[in-house]
C-alpha positions as a LaTeX table, in Angstrom:
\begin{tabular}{lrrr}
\hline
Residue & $x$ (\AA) & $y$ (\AA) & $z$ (\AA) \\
\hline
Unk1 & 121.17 & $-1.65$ & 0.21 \\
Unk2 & 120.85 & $-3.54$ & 3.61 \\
Unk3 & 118.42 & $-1.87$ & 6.46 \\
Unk4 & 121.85 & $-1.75$ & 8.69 \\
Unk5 & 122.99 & 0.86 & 6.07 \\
Unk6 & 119.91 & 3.33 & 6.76 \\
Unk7 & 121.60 & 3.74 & 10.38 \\
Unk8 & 125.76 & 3.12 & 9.60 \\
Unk9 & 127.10 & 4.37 & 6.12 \\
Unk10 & 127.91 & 7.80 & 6.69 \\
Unk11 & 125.92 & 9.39 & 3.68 \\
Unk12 & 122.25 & 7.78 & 5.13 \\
Unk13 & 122.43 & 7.98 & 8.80 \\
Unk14 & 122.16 & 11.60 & 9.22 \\
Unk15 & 119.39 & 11.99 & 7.17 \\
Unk16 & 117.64 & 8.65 & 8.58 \\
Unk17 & 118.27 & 9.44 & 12.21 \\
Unk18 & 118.03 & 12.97 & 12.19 \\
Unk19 & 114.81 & 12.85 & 10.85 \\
Unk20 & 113.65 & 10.09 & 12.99 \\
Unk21 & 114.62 & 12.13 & 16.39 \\
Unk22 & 113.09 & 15.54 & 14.79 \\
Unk23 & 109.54 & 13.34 & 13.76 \\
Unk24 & 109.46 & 12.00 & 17.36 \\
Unk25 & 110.03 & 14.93 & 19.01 \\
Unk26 & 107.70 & 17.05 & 17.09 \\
Unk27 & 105.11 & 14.08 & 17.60 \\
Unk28 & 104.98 & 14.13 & 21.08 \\
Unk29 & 104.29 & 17.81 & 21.07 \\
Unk30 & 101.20 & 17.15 & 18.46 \\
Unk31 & 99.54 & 15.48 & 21.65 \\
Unk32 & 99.78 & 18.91 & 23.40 \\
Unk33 & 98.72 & 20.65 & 19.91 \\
Unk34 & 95.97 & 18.29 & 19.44 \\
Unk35 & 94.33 & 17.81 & 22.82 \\
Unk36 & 94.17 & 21.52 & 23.99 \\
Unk37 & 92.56 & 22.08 & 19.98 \\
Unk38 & 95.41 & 24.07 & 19.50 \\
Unk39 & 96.55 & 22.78 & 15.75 \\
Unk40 & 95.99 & 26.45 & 14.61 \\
Unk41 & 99.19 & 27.40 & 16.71 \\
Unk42 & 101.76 & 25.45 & 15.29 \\
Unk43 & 100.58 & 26.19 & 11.86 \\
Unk44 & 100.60 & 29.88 & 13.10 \\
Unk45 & 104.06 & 29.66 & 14.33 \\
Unk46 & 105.45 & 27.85 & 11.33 \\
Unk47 & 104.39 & 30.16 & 9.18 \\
Unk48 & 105.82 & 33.10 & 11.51 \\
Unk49 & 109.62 & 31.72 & 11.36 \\
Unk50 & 108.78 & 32.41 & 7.46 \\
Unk51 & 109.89 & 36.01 & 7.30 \\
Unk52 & 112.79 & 35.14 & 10.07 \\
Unk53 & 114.33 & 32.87 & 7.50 \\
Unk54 & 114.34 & 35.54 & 4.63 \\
Unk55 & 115.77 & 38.37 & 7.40 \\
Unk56 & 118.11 & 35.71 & 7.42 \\
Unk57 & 118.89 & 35.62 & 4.33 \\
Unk58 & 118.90 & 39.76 & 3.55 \\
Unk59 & 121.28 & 39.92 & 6.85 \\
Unk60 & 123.76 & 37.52 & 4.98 \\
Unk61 & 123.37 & 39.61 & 1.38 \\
Unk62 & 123.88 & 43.14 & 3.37 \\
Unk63 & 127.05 & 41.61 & 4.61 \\
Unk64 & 128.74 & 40.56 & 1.53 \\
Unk65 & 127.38 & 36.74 & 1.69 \\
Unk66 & 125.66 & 34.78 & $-0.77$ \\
Unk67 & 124.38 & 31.49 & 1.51 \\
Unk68 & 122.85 & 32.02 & 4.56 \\
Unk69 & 124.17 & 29.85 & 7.42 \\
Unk70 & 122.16 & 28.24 & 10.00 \\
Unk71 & 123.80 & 29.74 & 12.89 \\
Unk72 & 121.84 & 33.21 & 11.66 \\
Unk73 & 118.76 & 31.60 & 10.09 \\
Unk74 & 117.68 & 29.27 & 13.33 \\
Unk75 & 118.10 & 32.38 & 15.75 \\
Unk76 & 116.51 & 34.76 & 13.30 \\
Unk77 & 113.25 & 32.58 & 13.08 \\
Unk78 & 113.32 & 31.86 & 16.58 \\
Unk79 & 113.22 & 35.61 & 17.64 \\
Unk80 & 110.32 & 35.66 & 14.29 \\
Unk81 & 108.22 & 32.78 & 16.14 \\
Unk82 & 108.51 & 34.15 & 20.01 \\
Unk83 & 107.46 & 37.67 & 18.10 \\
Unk84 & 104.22 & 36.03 & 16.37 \\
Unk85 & 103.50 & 34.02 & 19.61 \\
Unk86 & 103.87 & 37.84 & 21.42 \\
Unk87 & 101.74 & 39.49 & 19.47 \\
Unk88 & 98.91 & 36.69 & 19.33 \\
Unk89 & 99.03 & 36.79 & 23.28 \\
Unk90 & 99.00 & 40.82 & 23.03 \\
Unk91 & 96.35 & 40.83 & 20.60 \\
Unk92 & 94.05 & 38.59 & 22.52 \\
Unk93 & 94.38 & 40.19 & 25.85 \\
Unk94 & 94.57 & 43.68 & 24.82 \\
Unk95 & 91.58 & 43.54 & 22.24 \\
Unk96 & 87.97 & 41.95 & 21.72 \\
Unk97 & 89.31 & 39.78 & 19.65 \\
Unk98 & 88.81 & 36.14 & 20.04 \\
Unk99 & 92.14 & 33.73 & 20.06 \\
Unk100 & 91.28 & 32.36 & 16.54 \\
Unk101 & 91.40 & 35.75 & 14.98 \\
Unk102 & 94.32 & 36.78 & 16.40 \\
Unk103 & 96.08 & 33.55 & 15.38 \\
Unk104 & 94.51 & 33.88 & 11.67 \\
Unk105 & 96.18 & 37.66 & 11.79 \\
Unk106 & 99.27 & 36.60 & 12.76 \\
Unk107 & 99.57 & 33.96 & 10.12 \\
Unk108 & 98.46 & 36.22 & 7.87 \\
Unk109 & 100.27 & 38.92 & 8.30 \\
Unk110 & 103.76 & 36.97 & 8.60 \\
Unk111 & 102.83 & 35.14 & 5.65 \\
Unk112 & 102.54 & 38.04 & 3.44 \\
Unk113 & 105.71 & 39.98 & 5.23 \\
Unk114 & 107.60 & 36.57 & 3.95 \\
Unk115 & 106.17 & 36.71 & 0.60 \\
Unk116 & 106.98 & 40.01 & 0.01 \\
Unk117 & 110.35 & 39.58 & 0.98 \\
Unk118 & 110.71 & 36.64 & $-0.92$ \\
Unk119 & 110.29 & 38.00 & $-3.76$ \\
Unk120 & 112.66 & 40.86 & $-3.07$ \\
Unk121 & 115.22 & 38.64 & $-2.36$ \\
Unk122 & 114.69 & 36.68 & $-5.96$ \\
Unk123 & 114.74 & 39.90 & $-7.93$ \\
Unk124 & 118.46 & 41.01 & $-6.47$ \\
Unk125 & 119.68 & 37.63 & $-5.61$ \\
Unk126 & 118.47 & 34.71 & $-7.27$ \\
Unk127 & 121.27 & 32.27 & $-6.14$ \\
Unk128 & 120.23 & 33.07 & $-2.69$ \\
Unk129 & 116.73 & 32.55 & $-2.69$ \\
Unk130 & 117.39 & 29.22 & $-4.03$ \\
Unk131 & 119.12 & 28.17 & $-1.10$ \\
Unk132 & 116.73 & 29.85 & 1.33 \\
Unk133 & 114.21 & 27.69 & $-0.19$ \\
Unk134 & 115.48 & 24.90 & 1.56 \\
Unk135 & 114.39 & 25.76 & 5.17 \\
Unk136 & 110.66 & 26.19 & 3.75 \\
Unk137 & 109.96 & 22.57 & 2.03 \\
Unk138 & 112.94 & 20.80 & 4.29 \\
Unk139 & 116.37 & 19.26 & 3.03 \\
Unk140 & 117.04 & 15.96 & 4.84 \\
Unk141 & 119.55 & 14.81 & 2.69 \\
Unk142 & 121.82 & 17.90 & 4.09 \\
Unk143 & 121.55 & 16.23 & 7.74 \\
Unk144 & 125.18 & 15.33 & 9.21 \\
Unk145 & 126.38 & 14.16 & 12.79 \\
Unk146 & 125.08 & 17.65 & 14.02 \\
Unk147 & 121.86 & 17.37 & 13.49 \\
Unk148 & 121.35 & 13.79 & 14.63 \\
Unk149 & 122.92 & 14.66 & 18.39 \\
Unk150 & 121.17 & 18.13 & 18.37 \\
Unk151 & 118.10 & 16.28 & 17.54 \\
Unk152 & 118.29 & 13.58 & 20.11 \\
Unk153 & 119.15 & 16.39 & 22.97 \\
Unk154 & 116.01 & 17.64 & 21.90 \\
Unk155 & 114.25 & 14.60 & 21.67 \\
Unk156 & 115.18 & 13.58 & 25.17 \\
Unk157 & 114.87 & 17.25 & 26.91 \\
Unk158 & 111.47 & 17.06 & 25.73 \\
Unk159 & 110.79 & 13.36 & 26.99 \\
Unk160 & 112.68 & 14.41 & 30.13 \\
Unk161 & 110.19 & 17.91 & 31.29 \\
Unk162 & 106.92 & 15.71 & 30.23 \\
Unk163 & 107.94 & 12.82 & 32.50 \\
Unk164 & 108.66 & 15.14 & 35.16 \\
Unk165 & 105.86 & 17.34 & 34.86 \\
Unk166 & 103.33 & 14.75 & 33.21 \\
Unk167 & 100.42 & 15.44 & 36.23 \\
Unk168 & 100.83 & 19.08 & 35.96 \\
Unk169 & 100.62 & 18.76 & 31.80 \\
Unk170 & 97.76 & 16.43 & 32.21 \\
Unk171 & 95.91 & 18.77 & 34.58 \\
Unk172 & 96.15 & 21.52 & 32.34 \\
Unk173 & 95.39 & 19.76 & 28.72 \\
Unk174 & 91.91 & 18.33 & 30.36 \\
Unk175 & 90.75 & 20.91 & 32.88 \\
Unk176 & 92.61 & 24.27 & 32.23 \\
Unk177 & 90.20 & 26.76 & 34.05 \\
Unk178 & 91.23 & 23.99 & 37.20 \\
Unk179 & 94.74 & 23.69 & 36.63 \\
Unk180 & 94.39 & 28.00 & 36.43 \\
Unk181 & 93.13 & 28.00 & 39.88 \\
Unk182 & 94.67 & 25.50 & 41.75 \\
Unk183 & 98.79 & 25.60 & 40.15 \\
Unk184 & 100.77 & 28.19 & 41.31 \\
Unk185 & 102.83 & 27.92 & 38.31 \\
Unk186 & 99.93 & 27.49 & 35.56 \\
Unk187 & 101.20 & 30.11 & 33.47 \\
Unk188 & 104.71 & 28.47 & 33.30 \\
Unk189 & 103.63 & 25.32 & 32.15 \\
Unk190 & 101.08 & 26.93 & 29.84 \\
Unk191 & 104.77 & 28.80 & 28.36 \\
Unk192 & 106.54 & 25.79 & 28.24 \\
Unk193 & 104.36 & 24.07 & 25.90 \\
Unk194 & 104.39 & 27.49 & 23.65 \\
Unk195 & 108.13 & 27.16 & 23.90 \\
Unk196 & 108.33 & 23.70 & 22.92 \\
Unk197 & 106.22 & 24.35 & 19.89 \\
Unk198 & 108.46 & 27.28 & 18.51 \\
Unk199 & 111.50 & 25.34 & 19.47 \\
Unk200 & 110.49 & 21.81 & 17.44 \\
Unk201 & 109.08 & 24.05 & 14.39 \\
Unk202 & 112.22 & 26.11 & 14.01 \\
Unk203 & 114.61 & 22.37 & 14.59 \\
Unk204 & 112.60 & 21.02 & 12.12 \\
Unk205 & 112.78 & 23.46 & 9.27 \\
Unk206 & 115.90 & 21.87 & 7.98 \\
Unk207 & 114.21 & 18.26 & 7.99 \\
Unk208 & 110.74 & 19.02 & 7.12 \\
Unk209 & 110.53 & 22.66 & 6.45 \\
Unk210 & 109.04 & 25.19 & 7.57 \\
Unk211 & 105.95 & 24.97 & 5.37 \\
Unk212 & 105.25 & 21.55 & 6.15 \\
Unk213 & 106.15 & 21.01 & 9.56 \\
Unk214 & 102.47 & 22.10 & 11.17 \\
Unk215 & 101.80 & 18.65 & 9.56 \\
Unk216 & 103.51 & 16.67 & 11.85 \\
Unk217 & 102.23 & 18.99 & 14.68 \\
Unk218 & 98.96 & 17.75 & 13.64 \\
Unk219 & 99.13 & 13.91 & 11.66 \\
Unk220 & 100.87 & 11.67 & 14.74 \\
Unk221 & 98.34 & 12.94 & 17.72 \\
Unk222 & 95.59 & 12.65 & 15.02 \\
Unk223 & 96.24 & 9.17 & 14.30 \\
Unk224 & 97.46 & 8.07 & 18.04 \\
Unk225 & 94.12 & 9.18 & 19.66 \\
Unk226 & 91.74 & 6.28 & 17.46 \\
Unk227 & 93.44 & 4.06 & 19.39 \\
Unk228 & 93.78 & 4.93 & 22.95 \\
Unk229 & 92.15 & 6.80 & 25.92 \\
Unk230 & 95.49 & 7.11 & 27.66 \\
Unk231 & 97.51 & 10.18 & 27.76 \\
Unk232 & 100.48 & 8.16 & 28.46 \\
Unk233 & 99.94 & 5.38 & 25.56 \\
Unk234 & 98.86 & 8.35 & 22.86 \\
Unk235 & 102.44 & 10.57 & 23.67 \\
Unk236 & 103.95 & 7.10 & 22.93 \\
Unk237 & 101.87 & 6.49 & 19.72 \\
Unk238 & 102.57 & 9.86 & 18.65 \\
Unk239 & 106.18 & 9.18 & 19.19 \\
Unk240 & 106.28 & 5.93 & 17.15 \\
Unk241 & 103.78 & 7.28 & 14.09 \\
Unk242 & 106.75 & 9.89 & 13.82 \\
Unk243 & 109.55 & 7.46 & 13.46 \\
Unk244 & 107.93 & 5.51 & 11.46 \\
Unk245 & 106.91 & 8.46 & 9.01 \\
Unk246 & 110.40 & 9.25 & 9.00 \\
Unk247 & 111.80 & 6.10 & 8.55 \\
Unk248 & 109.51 & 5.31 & 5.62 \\
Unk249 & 109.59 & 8.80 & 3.79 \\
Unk250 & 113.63 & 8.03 & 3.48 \\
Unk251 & 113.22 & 4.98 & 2.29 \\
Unk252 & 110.47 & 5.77 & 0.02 \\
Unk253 & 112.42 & 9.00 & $-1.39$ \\
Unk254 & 115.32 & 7.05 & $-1.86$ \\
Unk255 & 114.27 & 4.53 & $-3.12$ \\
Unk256 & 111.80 & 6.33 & $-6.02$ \\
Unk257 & 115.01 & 8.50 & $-6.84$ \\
Unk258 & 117.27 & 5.24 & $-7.59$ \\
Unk259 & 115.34 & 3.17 & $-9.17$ \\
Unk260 & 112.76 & 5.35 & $-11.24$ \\
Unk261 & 114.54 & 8.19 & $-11.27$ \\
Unk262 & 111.98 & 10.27 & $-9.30$ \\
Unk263 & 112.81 & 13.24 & $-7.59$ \\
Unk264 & 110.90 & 13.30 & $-4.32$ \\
Unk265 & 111.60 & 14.89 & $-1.70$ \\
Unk266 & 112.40 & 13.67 & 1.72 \\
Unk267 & 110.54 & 15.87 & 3.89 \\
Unk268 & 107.28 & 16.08 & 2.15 \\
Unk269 & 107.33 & 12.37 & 1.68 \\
Unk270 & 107.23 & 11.88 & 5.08 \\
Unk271 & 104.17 & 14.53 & 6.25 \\
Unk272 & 102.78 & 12.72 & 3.12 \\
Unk273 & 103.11 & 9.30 & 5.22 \\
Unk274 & 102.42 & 10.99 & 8.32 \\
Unk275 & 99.28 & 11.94 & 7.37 \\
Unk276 & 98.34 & 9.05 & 5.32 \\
Unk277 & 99.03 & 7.41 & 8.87 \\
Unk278 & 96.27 & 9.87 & 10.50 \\
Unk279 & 93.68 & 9.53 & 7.45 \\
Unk280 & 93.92 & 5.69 & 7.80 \\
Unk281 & 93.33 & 5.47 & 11.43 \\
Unk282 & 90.48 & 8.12 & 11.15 \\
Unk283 & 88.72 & 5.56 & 9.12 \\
Unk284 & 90.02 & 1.75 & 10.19 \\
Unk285 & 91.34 & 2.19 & 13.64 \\
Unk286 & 89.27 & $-0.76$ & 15.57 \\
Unk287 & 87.60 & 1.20 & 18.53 \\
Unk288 & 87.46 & 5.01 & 16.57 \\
Unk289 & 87.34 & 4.39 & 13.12 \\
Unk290 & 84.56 & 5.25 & 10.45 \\
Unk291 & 84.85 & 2.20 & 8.78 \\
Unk292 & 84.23 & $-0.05$ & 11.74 \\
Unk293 & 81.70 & 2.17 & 13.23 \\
Unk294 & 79.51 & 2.05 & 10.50 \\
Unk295 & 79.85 & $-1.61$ & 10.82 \\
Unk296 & 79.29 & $-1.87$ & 14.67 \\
Unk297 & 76.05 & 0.11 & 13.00 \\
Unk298 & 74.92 & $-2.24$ & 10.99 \\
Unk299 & 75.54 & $-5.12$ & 13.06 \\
Unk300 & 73.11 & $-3.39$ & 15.41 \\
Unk301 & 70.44 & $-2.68$ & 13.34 \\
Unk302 & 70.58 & $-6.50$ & 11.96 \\
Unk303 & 70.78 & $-7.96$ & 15.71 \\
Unk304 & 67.77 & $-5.10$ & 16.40 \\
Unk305 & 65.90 & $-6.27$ & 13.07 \\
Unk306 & 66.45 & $-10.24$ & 14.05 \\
Unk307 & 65.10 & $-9.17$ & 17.61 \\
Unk308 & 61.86 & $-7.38$ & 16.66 \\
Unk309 & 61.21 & $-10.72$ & 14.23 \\
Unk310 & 61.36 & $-13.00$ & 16.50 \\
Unk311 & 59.80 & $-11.24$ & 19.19 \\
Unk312 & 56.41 & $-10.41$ & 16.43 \\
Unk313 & 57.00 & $-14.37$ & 15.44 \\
Unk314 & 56.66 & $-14.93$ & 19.38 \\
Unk315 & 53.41 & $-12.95$ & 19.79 \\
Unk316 & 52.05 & $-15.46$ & 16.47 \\
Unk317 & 49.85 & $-18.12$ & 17.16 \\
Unk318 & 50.23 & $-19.52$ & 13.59 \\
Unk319 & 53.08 & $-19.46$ & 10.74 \\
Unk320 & 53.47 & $-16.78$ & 9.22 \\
Unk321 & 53.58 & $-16.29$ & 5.89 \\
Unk322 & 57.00 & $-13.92$ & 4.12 \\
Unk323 & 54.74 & $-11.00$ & 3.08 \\
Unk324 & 53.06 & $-10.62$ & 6.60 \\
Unk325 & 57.03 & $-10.76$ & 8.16 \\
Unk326 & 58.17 & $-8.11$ & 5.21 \\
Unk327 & 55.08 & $-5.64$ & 5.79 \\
Unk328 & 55.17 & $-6.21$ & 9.68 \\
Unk329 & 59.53 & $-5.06$ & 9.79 \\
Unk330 & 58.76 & $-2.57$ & 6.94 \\
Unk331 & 62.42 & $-3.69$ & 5.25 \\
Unk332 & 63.27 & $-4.78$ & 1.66 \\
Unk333 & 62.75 & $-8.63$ & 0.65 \\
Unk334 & 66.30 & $-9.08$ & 0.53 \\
Unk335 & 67.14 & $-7.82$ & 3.65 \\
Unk336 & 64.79 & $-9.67$ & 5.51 \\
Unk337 & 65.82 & $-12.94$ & 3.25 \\
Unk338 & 69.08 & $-12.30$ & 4.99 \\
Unk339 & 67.88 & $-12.35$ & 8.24 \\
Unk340 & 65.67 & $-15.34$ & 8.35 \\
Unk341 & 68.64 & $-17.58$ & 6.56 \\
Unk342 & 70.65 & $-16.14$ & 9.61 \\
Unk343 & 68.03 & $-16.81$ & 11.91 \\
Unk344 & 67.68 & $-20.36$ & 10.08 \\
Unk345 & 71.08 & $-20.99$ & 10.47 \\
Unk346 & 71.40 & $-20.11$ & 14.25 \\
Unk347 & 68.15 & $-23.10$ & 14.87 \\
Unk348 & 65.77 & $-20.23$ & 15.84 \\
Unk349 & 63.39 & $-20.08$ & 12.95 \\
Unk350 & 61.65 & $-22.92$ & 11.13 \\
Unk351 & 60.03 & $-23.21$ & 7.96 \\
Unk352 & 56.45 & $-24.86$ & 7.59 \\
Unk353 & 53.91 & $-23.48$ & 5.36 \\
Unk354 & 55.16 & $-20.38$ & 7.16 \\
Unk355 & 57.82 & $-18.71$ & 9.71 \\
Unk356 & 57.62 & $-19.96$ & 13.00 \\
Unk357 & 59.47 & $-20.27$ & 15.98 \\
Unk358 & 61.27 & $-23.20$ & 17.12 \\
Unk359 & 61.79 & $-23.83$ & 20.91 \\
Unk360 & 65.08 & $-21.88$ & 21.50 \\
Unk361 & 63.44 & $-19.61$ & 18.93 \\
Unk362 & 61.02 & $-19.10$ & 21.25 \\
Unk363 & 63.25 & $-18.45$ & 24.74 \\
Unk364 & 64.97 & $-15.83$ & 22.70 \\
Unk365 & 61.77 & $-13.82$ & 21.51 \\
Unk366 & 60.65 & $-14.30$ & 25.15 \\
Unk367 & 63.05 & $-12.81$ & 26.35 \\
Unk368 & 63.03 & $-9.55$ & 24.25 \\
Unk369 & 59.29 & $-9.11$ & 25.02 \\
Unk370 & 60.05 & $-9.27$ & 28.95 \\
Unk371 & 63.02 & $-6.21$ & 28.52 \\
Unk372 & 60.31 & $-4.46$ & 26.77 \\
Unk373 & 57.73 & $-5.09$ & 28.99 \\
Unk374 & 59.71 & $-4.53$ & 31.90 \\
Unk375 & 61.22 & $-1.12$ & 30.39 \\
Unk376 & 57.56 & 0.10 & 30.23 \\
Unk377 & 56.38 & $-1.11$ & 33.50 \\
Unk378 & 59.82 & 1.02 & 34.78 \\
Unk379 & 58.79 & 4.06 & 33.32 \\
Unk380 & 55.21 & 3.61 & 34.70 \\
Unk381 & 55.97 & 3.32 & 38.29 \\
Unk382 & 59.25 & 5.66 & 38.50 \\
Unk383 & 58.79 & 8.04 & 35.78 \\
Unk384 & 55.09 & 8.57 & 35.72 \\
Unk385 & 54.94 & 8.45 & 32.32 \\
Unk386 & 51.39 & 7.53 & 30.74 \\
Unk387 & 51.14 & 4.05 & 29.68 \\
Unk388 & 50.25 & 4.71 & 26.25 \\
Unk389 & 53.46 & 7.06 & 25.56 \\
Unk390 & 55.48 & 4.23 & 26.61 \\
Unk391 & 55.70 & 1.90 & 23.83 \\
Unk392 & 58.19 & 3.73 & 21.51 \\
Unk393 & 61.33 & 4.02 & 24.53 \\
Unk394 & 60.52 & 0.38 & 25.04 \\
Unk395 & 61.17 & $-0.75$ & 21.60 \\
Unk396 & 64.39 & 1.43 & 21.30 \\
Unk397 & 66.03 & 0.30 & 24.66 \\
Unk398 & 65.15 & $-3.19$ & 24.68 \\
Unk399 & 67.93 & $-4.36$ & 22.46 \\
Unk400 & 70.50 & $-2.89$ & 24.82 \\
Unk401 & 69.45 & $-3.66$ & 27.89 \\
Unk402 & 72.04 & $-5.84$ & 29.31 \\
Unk403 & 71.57 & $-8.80$ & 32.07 \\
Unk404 & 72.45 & $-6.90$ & 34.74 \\
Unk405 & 70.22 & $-4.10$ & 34.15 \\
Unk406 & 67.55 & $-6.73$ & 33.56 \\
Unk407 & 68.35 & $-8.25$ & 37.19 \\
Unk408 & 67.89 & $-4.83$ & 39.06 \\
Unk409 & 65.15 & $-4.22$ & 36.87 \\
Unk410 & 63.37 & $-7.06$ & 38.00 \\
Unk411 & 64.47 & $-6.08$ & 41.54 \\
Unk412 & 63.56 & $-2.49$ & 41.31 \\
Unk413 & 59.90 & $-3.72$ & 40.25 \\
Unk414 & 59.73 & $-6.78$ & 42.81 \\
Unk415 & 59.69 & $-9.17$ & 39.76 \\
Unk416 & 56.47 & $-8.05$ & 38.46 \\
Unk417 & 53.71 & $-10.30$ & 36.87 \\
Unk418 & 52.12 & $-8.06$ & 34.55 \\
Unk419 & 53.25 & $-4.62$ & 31.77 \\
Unk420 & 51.47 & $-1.07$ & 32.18 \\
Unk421 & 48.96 & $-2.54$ & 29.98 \\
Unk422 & 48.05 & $-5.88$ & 32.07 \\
Unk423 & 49.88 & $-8.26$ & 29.74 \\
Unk424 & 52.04 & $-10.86$ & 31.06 \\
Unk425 & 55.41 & $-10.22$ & 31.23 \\
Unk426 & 57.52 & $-13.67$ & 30.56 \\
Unk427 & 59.47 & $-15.12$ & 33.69 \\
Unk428 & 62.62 & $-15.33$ & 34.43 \\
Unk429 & 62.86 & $-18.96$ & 33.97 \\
Unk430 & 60.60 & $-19.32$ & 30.65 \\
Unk431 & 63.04 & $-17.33$ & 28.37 \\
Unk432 & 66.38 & $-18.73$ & 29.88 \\
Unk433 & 68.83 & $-19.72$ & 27.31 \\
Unk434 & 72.20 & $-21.22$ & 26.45 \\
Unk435 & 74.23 & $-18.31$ & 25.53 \\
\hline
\end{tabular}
């Protein structure tokens, strides 16, 4: 099966693209989910089209029908959602109660009004049940030519109002109390996002479901926001995590299901992805991630350990011997093993019946001893702090003070001679080095 095929043969493109279009779309509202904390919502409203889908379905048994069509189930969980997102707005203005509870009653509530509806329905109609099952875990496969221009509509209406109302959207995701007082039409805009939330989890209940879809309303932002600061740059990273969830959980369902006979289905497969997407980027995105954090930690530490070596080497007026350097740094042997073979490496340290510095060595420890001197002198003379408290800031801030702080220092002070406690601070010109 060629990649072309995904998008022509007749039987794969509406699941493919349809899927695709409905991803994107609901991953560009995540960002409005995600940023205003509002990932409660969708999984609020998802839940609420729940007992709009089995009305559905009870509408189509009263009238003689055994499969519910979606021309009555997407209006009947429509007019479900608006209801829940009613009655969390009545709840929270006309009560105490905070937003959160009113969104955990709704879900709740609508929850167990679907349960216990769902199980009237598979006492006295078992056939039918079935069927209505597919709106709650999704049913891509069933996606024609419909869907897939229905979808795109959607897709672009939505691209269309954020493009034309992207500083008004912006305004009120960062600085809502602001956007309250100063936009006439605040409460609009604050309904329009609503609406497109109730509107992409009731489209996507035939793709995803309706149990499932407050995952993508959640996974794309999640994952697009380790790797930008830009509004603009995470909609479109949103956008493409969706596609590319979609495009991936077909592939991946149909390819388990041909060739080891695996029955997986489409839209779970891709929140699966989707989220595997956010819970990769949580932890290896370059900037954001846990992974690389924890090493941009302890890369600092080691730089901070090397510094405070060879600025006590520095202060030495003989070679020093390991145990002295292990009991001075108060680190294991191995760790500080690693650092002088680093520091060997780098031409700054020298072995000879002891540690000591060589002449570049000695530049760079220099140098570390005038940011902490000149730290403390700062503190002295603008803060009034006493000269003995002063020690302790110095050693924390002198491994990230950074030249140009070091030049207005040095202004700030008038390129002083001497520390708080009348030692010699090293010049300017003694501790220059070749980067």
């Amino acid at each position: 099966m060629t990649f072309l095929e995904f998008f022509t043969d007749p039987l794969l493109r509406g699941p493919m693209l349809g899927a695709i279009f409905i991803c994107m779309s609901t991953s560009v509202i995540s960002v409005f989910v995600y940023v205003q904390k509002r990932t409660l919502v969708g999984e609020t409203l998802s839940h609420a089209t729940y007992p709009g889908v089995l009305l559905a379905a009870l509408f189509t048994l009263l009238f003689g029908g055994t499969e519910p069509a979606s021309f009555v189930v997407v209006p009947c969980a429509f007019v479900a959602a608006f209801f829940g997102l009613w009655l969390i707005n009545r709840i929270t203005r006309k009560s105490a109660a905070t937003n959160d509870s009113a969104l955990t009653f709704v879900l709740a509530s609508f929850f167990a009004v679907g349960i216990t509806l769902a199980s009237v329905i598979q006492a006295v109609a078992p056939a039918t049940f079935q069927k209505i099952r597919l709106f709650f875990y999704g049913q891509t496969a069933s996606l024609g030519d419909l869907q897939i221009i229905s979808y795109a509509l959607f897709l672009l209406s939505i691209v269309l109002v954020v493009s034309l109302f992207f500083k008004e959207f912006k305004l009120l995701l960062f600085d809502r109390a602001f956007t309250r007082l100063t936009t006439p039409y605040f409460a609009l805009f604050d309904s329009l996002i609503l609406c497109l939330i109730v509107f992409s989890v009731v489209l996507a209940m035939k793709s995803v479901g309706v149990i499932l879809v407050s995952g993508m309303l959640i996974g794309p932002a999640v994952a697009a926001r380790q790797y930008t600061h830009s509004l603009v740059k995470m909609f479109i990273l949103s956008a493409l995590f969706g596609a590319f969830s979609a495009f991936f959980g077909n592939i991946l369902s149909l390819y388990l299901s041909d060739r080891f006979l695996i029955s997986l289905p489409t839209g779970p497969t891709i929140v699966i992805i989707a989220q595997s997407i956010a819970l990769f980027s949580l932890f290896f995105a370059p900037k954001r991630g846990v992974f690389f954090r924890k090493v941009r930690v302890a890369l600092f530490r080691f730089k901070s350990m090397q510094e405070n070596l060879l600025k006590f080497l520095w202060a030495q007026k003989a070679a020093q011997p390991f145990s002295a350097l292990s009991s001075r740094l108060g680190i294991s042997a191995l760790f500080l093993r690693i650092i002088l073979w680093d520091l060997s490496r780098k031409a700054w340290v020298t072995f000879d019946q002891g540690y000591l510095l060589t002449q570049e060595g000695k530049k760079r420890g220099g140098h570390i001893v005038r940011l902490h001197r000149l730290w403390e002198l700062y503190l002295v003379k603008d803060f009034h702090v006493s000269a003995d408290k002063v020690h302790k800031s110095a050693e924390q801030i002198e491994h990230i003070l950074t030249p140009e702080l070091e030049k207005e220092l040095t202004q700030f002070l008038h390129n002083p001679l001497s520390d708080p406690h009348n030692q010699p601070i090293p010049s300017r010109a003694e501790v220059s080095y070749a980067e």
